[in-house]
C-alpha positions in Angstrom: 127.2 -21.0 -35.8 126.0 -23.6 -33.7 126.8 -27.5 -34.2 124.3 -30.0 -35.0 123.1 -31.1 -30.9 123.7 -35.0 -30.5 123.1 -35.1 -26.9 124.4 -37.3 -24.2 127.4 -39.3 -25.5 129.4 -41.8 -24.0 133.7 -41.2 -24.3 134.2 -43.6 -27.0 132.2 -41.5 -29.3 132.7 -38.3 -28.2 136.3 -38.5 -27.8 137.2 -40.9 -30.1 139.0 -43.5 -27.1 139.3 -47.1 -27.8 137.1 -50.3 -27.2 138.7 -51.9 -24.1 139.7 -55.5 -25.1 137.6 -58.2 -24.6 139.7 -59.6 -21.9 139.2 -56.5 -20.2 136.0 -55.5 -20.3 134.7 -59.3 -18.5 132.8 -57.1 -15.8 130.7 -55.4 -17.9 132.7 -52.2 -19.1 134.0 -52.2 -22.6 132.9 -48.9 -23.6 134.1 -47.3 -20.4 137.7 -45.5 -20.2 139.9 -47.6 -18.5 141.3 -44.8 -16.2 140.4 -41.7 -14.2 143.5 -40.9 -13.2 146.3 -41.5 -10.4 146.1 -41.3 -6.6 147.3 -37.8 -6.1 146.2 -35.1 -6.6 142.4 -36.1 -5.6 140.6 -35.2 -8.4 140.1 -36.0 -12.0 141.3 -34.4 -14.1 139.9 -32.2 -16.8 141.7 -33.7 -19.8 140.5 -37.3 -19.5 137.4 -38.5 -21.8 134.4 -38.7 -19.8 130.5 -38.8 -21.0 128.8 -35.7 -21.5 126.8 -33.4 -24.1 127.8 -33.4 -27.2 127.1 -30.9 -30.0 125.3 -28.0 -29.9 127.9 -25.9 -29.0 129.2 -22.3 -30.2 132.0 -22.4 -33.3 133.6 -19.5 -35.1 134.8 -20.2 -38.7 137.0 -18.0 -40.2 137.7 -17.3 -43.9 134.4 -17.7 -45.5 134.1 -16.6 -49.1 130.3 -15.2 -49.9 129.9 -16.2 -53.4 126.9 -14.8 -54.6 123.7 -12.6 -52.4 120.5 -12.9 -54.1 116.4 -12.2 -53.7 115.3 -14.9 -56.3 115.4 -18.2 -54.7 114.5 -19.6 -58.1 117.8 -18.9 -59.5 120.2 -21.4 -57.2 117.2 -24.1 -56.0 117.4 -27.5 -57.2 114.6 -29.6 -58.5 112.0 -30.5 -55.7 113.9 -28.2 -53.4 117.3 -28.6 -51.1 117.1 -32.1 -48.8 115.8 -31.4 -45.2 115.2 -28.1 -45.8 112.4 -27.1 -49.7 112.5 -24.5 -51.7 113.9 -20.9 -51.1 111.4 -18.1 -50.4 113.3 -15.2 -49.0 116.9 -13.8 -49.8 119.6 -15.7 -49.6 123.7 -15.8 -49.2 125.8 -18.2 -50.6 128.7 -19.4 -49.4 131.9 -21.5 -50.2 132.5 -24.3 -48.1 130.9 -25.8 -45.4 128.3 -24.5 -42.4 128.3 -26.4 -39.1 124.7 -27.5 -37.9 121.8 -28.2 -39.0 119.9 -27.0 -42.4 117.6 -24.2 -40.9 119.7 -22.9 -38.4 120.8 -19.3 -37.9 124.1 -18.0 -39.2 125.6 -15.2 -38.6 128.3 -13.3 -40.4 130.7 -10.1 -40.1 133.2 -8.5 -41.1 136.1 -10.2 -41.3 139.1 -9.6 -38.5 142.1 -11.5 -40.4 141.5 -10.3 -43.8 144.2 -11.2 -46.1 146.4 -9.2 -48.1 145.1 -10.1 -51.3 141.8 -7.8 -52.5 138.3 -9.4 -52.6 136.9 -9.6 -56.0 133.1 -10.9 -57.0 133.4 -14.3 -57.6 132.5 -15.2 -61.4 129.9 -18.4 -61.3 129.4 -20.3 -64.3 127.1 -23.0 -63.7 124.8 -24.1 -60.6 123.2 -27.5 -61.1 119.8 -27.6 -60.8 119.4 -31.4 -60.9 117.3 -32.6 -57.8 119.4 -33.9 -55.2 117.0 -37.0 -53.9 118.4 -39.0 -57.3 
């Protein structure tokens, strides 16, 4: 799937580096990184935090356990619908864990390459809460 797009990011949020100190940052850069690298060789390098995009890019989860496929969208939708997205109209798959991106974005699924030794059985569900989920 494809993460959630967040767009231009500076390194302290998309890498997770730390504020410089106040001391530090008295010209005007506390959010900057506090080094590009040494002298030699003349380039930076690729492993230091700089600004950039961030999200919106390709990931590959592994291991996902399909729980339940279905026509009737009545049968898992909460009251007043699922947040950001309403209420289901066309088939659906439901899945264990979570998705990365946003609500209405495409997934898509195959076969699985690491499939473990143990044998895939249908799932038994016992209760889906239909409470509405705005409270």
């Amino acid at each position: 799937a494809v993460t959630t797009g967040k767009g231009t990011q500076g390194p302290v949020k998309r890498w997770g580096i730390k504020l410089r100190k106040r001391k530090h940052s008295r010209g005007g850069k506390k959010r900057h990184v506090g080094n590009l690298g040494p002298w030699n060789p003349h380039h930076v390098r690729w492993q230091v935090p700089q600004m950039g995009q961030m999200g919106y890019q390709q990931r590959t989860e592994f291991n996902k356990r399909i729980l339940k496929i279905g026509e009737n969208g009545a049968e898992i939708s909460p009251a007043g619908g699922f947040l950001h997205y309403g209420m289901l109209k066309n088939p659906y798959v439901l899945i264990k864990g979570s998705i990365p991106g946003p609500v209405k974005r495409l997934v898509r699924i195959r076969p699985a390459m690491r499939q473990g030794e143990h044998v895939a059985r249908q799932p038994a569900i016992e209760f889906v809460s239909m409470e509405s989920k705005q409270g």
